[in-house]
N, CA, C and O atoms as a GROMACS GRO file, in nm:
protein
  344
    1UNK      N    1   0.082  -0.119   0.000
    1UNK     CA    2   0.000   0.000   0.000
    1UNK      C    3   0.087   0.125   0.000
    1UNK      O    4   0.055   0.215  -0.078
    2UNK      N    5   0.182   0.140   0.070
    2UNK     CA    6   0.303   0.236   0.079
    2UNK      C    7   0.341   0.263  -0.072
    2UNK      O    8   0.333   0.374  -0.125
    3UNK      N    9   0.379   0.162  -0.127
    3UNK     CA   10   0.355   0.171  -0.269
    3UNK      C   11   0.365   0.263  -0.334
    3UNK      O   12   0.454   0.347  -0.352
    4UNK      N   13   0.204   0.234  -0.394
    4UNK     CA   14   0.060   0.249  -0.442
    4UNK      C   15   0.077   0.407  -0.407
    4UNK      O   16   0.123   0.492  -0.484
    5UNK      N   17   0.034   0.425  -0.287
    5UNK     CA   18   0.045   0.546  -0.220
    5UNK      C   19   0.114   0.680  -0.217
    5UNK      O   20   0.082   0.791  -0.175
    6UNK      N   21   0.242   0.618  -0.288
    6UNK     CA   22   0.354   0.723  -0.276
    6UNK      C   23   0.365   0.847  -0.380
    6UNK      O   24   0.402   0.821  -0.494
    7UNK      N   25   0.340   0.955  -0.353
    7UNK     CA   26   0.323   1.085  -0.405
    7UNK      C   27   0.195   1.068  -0.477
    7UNK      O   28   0.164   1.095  -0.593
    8UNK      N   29   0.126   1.014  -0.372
    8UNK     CA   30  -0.033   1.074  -0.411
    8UNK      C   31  -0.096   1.129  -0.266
    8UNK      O   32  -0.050   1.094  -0.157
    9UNK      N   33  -0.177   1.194  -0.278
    9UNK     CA   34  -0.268   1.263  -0.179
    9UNK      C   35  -0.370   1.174  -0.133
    9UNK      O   36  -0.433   1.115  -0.221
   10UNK      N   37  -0.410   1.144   0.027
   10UNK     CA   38  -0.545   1.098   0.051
   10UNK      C   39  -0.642   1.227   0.052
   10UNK      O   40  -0.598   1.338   0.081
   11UNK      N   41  -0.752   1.209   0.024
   11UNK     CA   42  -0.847   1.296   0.013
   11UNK      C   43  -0.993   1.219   0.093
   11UNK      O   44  -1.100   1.225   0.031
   12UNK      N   45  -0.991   1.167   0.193
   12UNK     CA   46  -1.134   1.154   0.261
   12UNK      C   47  -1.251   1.178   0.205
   12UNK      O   48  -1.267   1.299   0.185
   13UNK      N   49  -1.387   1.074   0.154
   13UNK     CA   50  -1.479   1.106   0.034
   13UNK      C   51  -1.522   1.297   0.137
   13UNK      O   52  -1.538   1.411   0.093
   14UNK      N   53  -1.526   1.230   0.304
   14UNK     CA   54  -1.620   1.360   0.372
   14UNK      C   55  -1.559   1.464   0.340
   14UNK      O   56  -1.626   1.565   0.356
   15UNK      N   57  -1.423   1.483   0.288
   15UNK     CA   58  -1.310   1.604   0.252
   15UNK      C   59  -1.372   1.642   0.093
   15UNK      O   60  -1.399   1.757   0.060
   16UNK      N   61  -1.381   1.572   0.041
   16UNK     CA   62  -1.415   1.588  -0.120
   16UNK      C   63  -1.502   1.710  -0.128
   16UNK      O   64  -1.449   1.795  -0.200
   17UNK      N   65  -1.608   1.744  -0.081
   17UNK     CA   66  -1.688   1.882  -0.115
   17UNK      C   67  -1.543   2.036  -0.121
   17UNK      O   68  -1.497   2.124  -0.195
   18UNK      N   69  -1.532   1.988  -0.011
   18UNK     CA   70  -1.461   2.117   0.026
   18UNK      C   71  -1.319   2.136  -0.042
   18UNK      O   72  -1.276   2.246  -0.078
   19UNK      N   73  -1.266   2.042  -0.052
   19UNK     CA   74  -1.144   2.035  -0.141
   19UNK      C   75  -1.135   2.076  -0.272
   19UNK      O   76  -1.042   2.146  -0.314
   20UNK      N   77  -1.245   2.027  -0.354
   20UNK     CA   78  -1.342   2.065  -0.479
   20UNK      C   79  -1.336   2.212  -0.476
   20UNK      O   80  -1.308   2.274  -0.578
   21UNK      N   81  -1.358   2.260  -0.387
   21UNK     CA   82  -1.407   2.417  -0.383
   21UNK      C   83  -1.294   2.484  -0.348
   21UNK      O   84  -1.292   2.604  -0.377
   22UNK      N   85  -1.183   2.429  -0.284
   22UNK     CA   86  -1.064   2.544  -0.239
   22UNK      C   87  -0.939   2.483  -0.358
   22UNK      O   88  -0.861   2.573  -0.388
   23UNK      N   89  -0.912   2.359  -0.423
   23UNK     CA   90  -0.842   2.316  -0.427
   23UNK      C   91  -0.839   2.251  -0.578
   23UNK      O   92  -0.916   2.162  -0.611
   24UNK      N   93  -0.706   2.327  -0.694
   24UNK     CA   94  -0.743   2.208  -0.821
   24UNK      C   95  -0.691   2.102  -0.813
   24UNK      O   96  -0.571   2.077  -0.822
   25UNK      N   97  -0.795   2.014  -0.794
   25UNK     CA   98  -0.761   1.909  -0.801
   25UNK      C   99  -0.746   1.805  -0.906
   25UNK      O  100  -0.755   1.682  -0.899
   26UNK      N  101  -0.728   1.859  -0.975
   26UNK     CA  102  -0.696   1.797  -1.162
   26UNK      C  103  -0.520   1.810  -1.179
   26UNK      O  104  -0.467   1.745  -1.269
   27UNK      N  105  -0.431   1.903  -1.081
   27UNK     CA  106  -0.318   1.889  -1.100
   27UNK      C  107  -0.242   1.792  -0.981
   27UNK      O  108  -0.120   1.784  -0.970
   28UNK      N  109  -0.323   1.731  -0.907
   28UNK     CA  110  -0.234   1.696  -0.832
   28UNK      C  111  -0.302   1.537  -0.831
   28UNK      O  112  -0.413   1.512  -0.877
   29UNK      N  113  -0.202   1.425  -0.761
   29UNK     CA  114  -0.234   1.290  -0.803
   29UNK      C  115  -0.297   1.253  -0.637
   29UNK      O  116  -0.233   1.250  -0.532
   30UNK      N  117  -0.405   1.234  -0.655
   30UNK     CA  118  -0.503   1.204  -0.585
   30UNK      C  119  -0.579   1.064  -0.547
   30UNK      O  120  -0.609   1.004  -0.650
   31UNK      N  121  -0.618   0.996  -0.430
   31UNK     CA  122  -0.666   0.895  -0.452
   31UNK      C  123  -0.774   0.917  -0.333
   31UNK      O  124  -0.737   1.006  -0.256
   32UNK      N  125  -0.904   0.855  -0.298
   32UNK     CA  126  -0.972   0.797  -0.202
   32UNK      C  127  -1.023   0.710  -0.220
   32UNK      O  128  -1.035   0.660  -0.332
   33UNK      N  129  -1.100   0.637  -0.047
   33UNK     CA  130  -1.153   0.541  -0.030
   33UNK      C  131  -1.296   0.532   0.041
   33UNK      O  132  -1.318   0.574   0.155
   34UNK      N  133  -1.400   0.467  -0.050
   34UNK     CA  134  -1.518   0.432   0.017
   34UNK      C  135  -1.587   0.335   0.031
   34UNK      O  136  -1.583   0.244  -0.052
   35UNK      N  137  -1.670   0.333   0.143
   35UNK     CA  138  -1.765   0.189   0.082
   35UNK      C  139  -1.895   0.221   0.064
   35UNK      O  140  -1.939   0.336   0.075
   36UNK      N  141  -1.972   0.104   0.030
   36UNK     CA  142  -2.079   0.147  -0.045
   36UNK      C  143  -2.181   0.133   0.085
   36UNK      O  144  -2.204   0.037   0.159
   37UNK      N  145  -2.232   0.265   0.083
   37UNK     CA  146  -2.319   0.237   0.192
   37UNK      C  147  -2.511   0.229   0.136
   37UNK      O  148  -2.597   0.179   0.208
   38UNK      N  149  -2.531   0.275   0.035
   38UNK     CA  150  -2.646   0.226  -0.055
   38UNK      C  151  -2.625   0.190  -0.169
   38UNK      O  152  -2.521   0.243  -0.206
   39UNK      N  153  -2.669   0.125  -0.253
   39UNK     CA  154  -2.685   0.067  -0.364
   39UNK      C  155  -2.892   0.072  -0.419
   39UNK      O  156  -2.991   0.021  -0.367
   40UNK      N  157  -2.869   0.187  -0.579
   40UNK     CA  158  -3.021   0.183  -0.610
   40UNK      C  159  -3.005   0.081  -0.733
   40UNK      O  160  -2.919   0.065  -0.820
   41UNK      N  161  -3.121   0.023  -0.700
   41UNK     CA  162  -3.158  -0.103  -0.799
   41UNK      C  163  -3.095  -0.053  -0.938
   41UNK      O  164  -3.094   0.065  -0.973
   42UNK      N  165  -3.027  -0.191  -1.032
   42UNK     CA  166  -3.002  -0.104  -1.189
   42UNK      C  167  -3.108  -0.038  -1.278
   42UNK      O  168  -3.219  -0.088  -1.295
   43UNK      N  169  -3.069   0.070  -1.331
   43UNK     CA  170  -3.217   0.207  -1.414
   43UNK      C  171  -3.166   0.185  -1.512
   43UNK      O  172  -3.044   0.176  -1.523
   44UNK      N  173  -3.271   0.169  -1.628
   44UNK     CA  174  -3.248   0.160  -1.795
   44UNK      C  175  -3.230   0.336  -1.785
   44UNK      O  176  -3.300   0.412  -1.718
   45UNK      N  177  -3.108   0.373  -1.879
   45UNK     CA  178  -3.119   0.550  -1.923
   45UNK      C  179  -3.203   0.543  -2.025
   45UNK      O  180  -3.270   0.444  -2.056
   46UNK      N  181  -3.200   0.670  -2.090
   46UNK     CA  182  -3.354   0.695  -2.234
   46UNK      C  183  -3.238   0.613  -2.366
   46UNK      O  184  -3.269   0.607  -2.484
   47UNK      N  185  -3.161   0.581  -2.332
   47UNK     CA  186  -3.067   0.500  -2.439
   47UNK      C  187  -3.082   0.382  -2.444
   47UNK      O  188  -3.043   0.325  -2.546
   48UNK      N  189  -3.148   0.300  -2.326
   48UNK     CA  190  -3.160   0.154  -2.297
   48UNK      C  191  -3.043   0.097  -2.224
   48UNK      O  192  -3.061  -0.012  -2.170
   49UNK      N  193  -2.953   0.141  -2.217
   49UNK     CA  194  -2.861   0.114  -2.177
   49UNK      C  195  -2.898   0.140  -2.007
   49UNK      O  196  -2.945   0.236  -1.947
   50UNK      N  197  -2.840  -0.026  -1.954
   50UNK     CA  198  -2.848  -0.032  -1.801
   50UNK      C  199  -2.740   0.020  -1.714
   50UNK      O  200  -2.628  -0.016  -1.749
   51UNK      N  201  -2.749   0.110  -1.591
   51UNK     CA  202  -2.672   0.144  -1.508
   51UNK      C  203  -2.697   0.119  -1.373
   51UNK      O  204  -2.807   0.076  -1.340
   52UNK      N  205  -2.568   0.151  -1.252
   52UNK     CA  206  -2.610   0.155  -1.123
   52UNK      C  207  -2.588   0.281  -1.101
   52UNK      O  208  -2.535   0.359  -1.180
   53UNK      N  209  -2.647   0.314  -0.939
   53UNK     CA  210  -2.563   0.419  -0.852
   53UNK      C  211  -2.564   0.355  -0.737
   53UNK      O  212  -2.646   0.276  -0.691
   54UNK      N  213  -2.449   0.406  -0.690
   54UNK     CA  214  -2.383   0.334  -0.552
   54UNK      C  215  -2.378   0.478  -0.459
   54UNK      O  216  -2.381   0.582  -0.524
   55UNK      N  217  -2.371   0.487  -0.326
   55UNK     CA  218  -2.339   0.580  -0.212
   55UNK      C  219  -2.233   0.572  -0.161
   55UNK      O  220  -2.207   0.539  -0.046
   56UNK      N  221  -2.176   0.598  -0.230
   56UNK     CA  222  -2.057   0.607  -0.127
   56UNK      C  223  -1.989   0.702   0.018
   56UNK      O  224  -1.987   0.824   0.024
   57UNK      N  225  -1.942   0.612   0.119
   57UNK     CA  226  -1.941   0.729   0.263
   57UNK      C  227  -1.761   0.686   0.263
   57UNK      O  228  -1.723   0.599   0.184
   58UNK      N  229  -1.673   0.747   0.347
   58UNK     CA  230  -1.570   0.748   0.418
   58UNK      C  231  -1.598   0.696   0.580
   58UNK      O  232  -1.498   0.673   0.648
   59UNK      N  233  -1.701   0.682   0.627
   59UNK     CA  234  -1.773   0.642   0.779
   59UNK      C  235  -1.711   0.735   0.881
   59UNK      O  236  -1.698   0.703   0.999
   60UNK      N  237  -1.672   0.857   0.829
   60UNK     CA  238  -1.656   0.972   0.920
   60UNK      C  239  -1.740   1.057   0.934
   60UNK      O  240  -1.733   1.139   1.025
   61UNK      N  241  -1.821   1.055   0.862
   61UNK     CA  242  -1.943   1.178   0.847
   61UNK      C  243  -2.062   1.111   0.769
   61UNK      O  244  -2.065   1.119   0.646
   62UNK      N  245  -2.144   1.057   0.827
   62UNK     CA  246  -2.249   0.962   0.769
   62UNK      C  247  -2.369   1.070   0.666
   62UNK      O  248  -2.468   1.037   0.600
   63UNK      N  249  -2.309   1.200   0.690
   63UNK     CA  250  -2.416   1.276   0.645
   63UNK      C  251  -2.340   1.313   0.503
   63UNK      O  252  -2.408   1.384   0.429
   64UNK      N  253  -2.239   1.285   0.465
   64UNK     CA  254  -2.166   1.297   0.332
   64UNK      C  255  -2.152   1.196   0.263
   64UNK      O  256  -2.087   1.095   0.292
   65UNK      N  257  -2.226   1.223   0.149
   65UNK     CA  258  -2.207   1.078   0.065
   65UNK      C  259  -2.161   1.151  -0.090
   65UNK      O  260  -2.187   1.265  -0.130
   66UNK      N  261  -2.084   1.039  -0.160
   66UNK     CA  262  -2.058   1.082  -0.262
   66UNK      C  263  -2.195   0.960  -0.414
   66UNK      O  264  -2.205   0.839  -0.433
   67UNK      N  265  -2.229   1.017  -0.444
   67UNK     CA  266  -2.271   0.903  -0.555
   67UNK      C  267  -2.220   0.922  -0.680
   67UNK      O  268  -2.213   1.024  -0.749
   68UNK      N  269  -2.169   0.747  -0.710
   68UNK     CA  270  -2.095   0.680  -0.848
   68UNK      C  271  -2.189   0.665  -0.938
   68UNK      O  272  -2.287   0.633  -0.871
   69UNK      N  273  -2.216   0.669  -1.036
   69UNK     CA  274  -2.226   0.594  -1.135
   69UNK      C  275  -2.162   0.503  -1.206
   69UNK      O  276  -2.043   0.526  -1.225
   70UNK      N  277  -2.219   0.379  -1.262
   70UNK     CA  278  -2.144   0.271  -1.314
   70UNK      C  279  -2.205   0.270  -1.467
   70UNK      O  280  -2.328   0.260  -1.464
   71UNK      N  281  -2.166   0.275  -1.559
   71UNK     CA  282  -2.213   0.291  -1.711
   71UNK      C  283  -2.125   0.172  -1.792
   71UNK      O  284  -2.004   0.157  -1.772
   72UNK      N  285  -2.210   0.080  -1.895
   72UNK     CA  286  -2.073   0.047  -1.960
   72UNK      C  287  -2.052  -0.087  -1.896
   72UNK      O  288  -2.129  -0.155  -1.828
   73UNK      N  289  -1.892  -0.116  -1.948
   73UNK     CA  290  -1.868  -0.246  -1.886
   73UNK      C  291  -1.824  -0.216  -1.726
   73UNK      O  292  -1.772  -0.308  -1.663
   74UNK      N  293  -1.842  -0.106  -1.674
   74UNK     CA  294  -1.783  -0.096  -1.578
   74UNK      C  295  -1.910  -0.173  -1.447
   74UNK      O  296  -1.900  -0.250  -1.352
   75UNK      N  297  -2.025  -0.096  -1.515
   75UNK     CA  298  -2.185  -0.185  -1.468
   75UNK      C  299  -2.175  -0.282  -1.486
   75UNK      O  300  -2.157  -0.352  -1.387
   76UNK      N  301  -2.179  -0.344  -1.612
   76UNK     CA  302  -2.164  -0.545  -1.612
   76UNK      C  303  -2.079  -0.567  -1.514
   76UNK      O  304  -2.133  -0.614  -1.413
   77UNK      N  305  -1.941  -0.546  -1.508
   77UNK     CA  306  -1.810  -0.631  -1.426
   77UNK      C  307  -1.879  -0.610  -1.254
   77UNK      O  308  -1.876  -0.709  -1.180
   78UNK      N  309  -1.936  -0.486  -1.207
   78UNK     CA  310  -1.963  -0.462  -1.061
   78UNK      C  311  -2.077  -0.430  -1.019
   78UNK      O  312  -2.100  -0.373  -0.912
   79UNK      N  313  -2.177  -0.475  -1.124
   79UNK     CA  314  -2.310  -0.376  -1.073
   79UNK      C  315  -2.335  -0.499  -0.939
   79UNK      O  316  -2.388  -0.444  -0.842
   80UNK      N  317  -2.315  -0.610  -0.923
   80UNK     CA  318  -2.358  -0.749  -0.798
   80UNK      C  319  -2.248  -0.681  -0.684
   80UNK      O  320  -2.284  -0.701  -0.568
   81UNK      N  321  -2.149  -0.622  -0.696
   81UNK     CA  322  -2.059  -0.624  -0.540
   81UNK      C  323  -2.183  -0.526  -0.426
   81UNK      O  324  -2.274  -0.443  -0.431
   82UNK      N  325  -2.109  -0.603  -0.342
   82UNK     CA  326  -2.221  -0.613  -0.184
   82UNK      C  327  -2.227  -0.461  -0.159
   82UNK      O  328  -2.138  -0.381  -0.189
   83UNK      N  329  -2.343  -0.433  -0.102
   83UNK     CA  330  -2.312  -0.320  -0.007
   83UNK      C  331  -2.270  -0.335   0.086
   83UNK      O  332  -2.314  -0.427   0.156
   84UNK      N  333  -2.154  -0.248   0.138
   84UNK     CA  334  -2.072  -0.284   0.275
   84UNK      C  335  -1.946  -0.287   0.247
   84UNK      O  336  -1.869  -0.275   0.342
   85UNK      N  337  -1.892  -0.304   0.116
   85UNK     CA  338  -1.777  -0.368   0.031
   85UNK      C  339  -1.714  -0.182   0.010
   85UNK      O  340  -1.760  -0.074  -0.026
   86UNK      N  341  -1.567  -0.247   0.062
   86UNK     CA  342  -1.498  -0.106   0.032
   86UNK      C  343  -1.446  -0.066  -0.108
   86UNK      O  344  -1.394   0.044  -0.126
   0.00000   0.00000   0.00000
């Protein structure tokens, strides 16, 4: 993980609003971590094409959630992982 890690930034999902707003974050190498704390059933878009959305929290601030979208093969490969799953 040290790794992985090295000369990138953690950014906490509950940090993400505010960081967004003070901070570009398009120049600097960035990573976070969440788990899924809801999952909404998969929605056909007006394209037919099936997607998810997932909730994602950091479990520091239950009142901040970020939501994913999954489009694509990225929906086939993960739309089944659990809620609870980091």
């Amino acid at each position: 993980m040290d790794r992985k890690m090295a000369n990138r930034k953690l950014i906490r999902l509950s940090q993400l609003k505010n960081k967004l707003a003070t901070e570009n974050l398009e120049e600097i190498d960035w990573v976070t971590f969440g788990v899924i704390v809801k999952k909404v059933t998969p929605q056909s878009a007006n394209n037919g094409r099936t997607f998810s959305i997932w909730r994602l929290n950091d479990l520091r601030d239950l009142s901040e959630c970020v939501s994913l979208f999954l489009f694509g093969e990225v929906h086939k490969e993960h739309w089944k992982t659990d809620q609870g799953t980091v």
